[in-house]
PAFILUM-354182 format. One line per 4 residues: number of its first residue (from 1); their letters; for each residue x, y, z of N, C-alpha, C, CB. Coordinates in pm, whole numbers, plus 50000, padded with zeros to 5 digits. Glycine has a CB too. Layout:
<pts>
NUM> a> X:Y:Z:X:Y:Z:X:Y:Z:X:Y:Z; ... $
</pts>
This chain:
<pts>
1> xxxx> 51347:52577:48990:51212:52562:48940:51170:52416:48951:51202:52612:48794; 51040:52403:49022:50996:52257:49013:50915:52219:48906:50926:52217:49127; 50919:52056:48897:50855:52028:48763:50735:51929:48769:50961:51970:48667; 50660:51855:48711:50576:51764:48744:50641:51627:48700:50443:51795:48686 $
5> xxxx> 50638:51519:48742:50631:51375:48713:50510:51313:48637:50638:51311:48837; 50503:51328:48532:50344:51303:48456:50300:51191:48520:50336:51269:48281; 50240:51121:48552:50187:50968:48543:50177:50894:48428:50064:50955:48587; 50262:50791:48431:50283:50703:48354:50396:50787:48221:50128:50642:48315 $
9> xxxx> 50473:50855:48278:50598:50928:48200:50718:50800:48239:50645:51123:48279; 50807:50803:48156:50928:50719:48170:50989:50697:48310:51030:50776:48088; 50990:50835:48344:51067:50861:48516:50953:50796:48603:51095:51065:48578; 50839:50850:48565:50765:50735:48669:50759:50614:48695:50670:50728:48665 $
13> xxxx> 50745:50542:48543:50763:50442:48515:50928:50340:48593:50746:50476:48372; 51008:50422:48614:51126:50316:48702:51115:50342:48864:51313:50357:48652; 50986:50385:48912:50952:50392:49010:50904:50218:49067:50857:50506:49000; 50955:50141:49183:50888:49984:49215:50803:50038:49305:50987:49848:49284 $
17> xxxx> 50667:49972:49313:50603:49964:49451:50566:49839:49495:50489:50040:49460; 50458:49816:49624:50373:49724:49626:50203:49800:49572:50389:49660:49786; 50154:49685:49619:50040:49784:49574:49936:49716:49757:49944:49727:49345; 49884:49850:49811:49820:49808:49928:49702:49850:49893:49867:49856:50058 $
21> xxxx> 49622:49756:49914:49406:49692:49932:49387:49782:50065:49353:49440:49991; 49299:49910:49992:49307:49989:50123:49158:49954:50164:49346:50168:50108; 49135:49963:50304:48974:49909:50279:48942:49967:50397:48928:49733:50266; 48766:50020:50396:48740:50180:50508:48584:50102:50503:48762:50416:50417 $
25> xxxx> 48514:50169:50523:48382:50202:50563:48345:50359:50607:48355:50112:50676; 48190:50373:50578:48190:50520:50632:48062:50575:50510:48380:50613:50618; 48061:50678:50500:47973:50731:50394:47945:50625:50275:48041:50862:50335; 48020:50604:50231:48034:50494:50106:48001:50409:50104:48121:50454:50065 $
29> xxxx> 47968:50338:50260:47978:50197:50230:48130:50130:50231:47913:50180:50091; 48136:50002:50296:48285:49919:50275:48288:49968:50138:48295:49725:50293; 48424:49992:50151:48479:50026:50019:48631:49959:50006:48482:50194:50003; 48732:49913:49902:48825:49891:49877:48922:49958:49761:48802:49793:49878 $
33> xxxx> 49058:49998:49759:49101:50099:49684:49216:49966:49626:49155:50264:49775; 49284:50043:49526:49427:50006:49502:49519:50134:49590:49459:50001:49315; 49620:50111:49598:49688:50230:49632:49847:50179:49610:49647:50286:49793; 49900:50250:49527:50027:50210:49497:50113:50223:49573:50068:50251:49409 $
37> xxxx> 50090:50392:49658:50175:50445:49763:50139:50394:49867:50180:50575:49780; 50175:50289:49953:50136:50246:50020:50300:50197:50126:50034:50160:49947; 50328:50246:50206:50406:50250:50323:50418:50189:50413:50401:50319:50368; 50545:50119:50476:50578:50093:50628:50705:50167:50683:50602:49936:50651 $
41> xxxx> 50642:50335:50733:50781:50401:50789:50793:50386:50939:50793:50563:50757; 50741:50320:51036:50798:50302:51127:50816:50198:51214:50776:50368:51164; 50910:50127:51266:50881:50046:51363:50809:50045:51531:50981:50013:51362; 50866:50152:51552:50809:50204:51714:50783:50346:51706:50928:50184:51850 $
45> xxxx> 50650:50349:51689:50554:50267:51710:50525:50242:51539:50430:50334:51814; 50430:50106:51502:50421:50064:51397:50357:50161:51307:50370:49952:51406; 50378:50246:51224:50350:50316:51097:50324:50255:50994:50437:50386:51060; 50264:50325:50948:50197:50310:50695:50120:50422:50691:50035:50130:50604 $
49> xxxx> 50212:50493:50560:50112:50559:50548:50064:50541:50397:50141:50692:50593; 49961:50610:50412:49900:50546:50208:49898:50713:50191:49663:50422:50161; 49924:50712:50008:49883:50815:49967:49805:50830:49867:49958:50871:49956; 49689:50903:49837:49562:50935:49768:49537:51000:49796:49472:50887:49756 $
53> xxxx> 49448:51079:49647:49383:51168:49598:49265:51253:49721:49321:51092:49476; 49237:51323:49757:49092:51354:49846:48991:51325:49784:49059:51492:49888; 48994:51323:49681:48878:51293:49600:48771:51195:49578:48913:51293:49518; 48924:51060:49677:48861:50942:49640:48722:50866:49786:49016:50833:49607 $
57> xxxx> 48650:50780:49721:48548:50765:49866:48653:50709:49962:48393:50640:49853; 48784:50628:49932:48840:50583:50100:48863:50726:50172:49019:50481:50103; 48941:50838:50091:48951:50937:50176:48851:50989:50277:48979:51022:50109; 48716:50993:50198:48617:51052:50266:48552:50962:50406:48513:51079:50154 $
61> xxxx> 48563:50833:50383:48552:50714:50466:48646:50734:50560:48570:50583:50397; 48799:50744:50523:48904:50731:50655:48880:50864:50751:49087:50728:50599; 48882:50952:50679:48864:51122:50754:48779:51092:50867:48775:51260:50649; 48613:51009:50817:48550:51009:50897:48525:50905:51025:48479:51031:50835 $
65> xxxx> 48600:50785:50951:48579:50693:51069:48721:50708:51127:48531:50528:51031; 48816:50781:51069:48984:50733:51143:49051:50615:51141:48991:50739:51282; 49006:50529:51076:49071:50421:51080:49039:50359:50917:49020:50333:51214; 49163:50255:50909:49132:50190:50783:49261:50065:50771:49132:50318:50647 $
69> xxxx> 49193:49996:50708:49257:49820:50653:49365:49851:50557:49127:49703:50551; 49496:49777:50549:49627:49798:50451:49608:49630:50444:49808:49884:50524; 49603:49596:50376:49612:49467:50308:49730:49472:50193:49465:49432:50242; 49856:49403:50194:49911:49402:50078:49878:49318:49968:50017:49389:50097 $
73> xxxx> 49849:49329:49929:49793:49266:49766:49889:49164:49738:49796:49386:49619; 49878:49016:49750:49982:48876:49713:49950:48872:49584:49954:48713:49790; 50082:48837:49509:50127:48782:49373:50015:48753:49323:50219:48666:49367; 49935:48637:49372:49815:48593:49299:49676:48667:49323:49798:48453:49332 $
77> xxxx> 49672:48769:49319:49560:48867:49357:49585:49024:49263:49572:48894:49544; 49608:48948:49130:49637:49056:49053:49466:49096:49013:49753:49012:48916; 49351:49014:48973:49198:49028:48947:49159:49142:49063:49105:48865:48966; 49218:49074:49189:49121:49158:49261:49230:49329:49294:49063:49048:49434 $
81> xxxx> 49316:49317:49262:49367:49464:49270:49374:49511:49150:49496:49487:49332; 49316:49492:48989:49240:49549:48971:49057:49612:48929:49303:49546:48952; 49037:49476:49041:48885:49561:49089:48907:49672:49123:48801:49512:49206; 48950:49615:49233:48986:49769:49378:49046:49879:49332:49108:49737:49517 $
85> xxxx> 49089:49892:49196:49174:50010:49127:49109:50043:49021:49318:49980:49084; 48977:49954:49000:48940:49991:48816:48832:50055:48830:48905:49858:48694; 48770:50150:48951:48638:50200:48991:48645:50272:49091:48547:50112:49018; 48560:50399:49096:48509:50448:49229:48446:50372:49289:48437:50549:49232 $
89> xxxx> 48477:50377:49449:48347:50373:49505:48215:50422:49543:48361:50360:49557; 48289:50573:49476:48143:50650:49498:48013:50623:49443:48152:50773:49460; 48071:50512:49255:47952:50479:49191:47934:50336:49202:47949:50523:49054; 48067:50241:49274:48002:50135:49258:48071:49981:49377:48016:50118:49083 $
93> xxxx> 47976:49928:49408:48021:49861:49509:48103:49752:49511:47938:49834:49562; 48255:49796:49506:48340:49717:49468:48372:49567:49609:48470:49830:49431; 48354:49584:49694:48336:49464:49794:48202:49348:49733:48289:49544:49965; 48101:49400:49721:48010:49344:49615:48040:49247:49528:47973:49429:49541 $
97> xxxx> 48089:49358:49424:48177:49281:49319:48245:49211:49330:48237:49323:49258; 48374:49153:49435:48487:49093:49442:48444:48950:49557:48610:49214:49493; 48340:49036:49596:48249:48864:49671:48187:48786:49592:48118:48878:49779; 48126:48842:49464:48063:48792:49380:48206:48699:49283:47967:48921:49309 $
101> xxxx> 48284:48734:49280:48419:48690:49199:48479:48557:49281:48546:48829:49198; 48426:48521:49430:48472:48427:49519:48582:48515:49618:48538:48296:49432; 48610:48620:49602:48722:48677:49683:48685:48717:49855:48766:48818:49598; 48754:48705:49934:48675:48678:50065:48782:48785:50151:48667:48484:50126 $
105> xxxx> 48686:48825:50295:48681:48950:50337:48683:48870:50463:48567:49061:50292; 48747:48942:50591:48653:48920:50736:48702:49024:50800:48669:48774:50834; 48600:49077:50907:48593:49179:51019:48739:49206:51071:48498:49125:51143; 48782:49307:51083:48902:49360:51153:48897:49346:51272:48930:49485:51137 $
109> xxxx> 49007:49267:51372:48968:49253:51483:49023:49327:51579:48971:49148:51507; 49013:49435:51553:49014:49630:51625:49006:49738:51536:49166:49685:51704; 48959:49738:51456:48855:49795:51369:48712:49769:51287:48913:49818:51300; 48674:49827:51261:48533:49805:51205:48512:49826:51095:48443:49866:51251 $
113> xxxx> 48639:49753:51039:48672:49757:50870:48717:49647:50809:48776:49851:50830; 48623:49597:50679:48660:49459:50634:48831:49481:50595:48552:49404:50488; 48898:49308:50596:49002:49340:50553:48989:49208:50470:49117:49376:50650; 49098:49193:50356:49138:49091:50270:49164:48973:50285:49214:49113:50225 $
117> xxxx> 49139:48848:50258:49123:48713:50290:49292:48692:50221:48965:48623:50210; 49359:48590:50234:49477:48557:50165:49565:48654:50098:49444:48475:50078; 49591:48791:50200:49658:48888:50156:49799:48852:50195:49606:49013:50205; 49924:48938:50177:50051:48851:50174:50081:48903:50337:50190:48894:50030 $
121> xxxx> 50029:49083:50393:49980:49079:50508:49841:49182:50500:50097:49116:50610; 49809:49206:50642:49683:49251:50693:49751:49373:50801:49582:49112:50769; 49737:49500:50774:49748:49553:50898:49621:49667:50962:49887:49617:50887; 49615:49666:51019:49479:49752:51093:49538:49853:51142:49389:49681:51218 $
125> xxxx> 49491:49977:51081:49543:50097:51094:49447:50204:51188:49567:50143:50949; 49496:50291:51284:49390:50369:51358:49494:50558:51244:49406:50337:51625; 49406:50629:51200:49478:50741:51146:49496:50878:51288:49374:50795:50993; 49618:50871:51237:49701:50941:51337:49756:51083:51297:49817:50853:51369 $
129> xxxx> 49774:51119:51156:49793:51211:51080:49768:51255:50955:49865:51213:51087; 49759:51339:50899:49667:51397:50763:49798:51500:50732:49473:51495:50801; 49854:51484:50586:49936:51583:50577:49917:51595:50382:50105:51538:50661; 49885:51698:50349:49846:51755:50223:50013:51757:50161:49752:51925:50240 $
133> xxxx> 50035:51740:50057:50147:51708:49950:50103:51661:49798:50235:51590:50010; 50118:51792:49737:50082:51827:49589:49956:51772:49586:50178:51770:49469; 49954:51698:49449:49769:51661:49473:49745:51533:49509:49666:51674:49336; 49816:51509:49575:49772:51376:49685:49786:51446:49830:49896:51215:49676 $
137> xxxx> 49700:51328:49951:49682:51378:50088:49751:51239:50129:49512:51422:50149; 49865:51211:50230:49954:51145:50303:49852:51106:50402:50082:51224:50351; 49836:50975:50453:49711:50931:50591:49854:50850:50645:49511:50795:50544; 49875:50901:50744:49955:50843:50833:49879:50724:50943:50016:50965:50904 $
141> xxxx> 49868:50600:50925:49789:50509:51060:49881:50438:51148:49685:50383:51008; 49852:50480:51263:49961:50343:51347:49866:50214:51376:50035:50400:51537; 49948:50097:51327:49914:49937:51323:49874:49978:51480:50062:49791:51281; 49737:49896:51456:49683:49807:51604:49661:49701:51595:49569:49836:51671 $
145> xxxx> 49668:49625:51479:49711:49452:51460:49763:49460:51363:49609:49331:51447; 49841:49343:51320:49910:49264:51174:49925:49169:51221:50044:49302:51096; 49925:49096:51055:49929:48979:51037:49976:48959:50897:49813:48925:51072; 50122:48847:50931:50136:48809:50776:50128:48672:50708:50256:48849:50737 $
149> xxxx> 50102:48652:50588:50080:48523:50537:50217:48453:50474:49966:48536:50431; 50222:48298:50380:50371:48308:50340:50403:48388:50252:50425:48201:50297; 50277:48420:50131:50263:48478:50030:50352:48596:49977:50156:48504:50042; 50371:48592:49907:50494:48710:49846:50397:48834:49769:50624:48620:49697 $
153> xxxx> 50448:48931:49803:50353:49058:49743:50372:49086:49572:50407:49216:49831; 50282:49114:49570:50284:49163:49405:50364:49272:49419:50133:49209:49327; 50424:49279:49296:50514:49415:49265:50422:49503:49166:50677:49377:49182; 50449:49623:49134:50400:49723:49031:50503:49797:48989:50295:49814:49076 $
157> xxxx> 50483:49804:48862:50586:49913:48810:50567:49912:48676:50740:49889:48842; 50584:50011:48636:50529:50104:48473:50409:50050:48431:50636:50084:48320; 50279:50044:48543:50180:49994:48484:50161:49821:48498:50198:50044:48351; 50235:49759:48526:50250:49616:48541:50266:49572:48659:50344:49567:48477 $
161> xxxx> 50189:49432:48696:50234:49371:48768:50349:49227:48789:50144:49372:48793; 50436:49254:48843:50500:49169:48858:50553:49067:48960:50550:49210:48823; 50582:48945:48943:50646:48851:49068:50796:48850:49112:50626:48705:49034; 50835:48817:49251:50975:48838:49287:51037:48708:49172:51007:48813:49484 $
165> xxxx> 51159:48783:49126:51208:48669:49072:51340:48640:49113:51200:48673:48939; 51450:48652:49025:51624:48621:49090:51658:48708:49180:51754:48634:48984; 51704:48610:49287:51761:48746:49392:51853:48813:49363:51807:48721:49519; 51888:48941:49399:52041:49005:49348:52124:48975:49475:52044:49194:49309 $
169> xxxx> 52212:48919:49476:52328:48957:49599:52359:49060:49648:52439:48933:49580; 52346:49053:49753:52452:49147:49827:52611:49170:49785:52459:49095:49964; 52647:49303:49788:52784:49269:49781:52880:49162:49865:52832:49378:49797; 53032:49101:49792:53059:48982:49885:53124:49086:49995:53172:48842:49817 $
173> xxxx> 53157:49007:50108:53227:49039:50231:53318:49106:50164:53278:48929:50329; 53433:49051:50082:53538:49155:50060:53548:49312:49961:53633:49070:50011; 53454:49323:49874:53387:49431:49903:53318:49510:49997:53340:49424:49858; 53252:49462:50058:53202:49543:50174:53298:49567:50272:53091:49483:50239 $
177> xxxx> 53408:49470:50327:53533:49531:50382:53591:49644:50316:53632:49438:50387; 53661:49655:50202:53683:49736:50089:53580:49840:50139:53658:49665:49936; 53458:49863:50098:53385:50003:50150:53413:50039:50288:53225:49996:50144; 53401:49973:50350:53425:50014:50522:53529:50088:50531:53455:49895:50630 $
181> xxxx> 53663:50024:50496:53814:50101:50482:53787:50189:50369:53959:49996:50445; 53733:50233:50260:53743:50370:50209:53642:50486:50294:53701:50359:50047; 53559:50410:50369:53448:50499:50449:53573:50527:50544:53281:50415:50527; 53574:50479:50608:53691:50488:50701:53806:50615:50699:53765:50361:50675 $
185> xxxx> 53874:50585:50587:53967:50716:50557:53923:50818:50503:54068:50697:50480; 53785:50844:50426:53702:50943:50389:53666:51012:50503:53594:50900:50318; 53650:50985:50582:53528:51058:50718:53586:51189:50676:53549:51014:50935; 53494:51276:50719:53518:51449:50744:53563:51461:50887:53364:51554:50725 $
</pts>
């Protein structure tokens, strides 16, 4: 028997993401989203996919133009992700708003979709696949440009945003030797 993951339940809550500045044009008007689910599954050829609601205006924007902006949201761009997350666009013009705040935008240069000024990167997505999963819809885009900055991405998790902080190590070499030789005599 399957069960639901409430939003914002405990189990969700030890879920990490980034959070990707999804940004379309189309019916709506430029529009900009938060999107937590926000993806890089492939290298060849370059993949992301985001996941959201149908409900929302980027959906209705990407469906129709096929293409759309992944901006990852940098550490210091916690204001403007949550503009881009604290509103529809259906009622209100959140590019507007976030120009009015000093936050800055320029033309996609192979799409016809604003993307994010000082994002940590920029990738320009053409949509390549549509795949329905519970009550979110999966937009699969393959990159036709990126670009990254030095900037370190904001993290999210249980509602918060957070910065990279202590690195964890890797295990040392002689552990990881140690695993190799128990992988080793384990095989099937």
């Amino acid at each position: 028997m399957f069960m639901n993951i409430e939003h914002g339940s405990d189990v969700a809550k030890k879920f990490v993401t980034n959070v990707g500045l999804i940004t379309s044009t189309g019916q709506h008007g430029d529009n900009i989203m938060a999107a937590e689910w926000t993806y890089h599954v492939s290298y060849e050829p370059g993949l992301v996919v985001i996941s959201l609601r149908p409900s929302r205006a980027t959906y209705d924007n990407i469906v129709r133009t096929k293409e759309f902006g992944v901006s990852i949201c940098a550490s210091d761009q916690n204001v403007l992700s949550s503009i881009a997350g604290g509103s529809s666009g259906k009622h209100v013009d959140k590019i507007k708003v976030l120009k009015e705040m000093g936050f800055e935008f320029y033309k996609g240069k192979k799409i016809g979709v604003l993307m994010v000024e000082d994002a940590a990167a920029n990738i320009e997505c053409k949509l390549v696949k549509e795949i329905t999963l519970g009550d979110h819809v999966i937009l699969v885009g393959e990159a036709v440009e990126a670009s990254a900055s030095e900037k370190q991405p904001i993290i999210y998790s249980a509602g918060k945003y957070w910065k990279f902080g202590e690195h964890v190590q890797k295990p040392s070499q002689n552990i990881l030797n140690d695993i190799d030789n128990l992988v080793e005599k384990n095989k099937k």
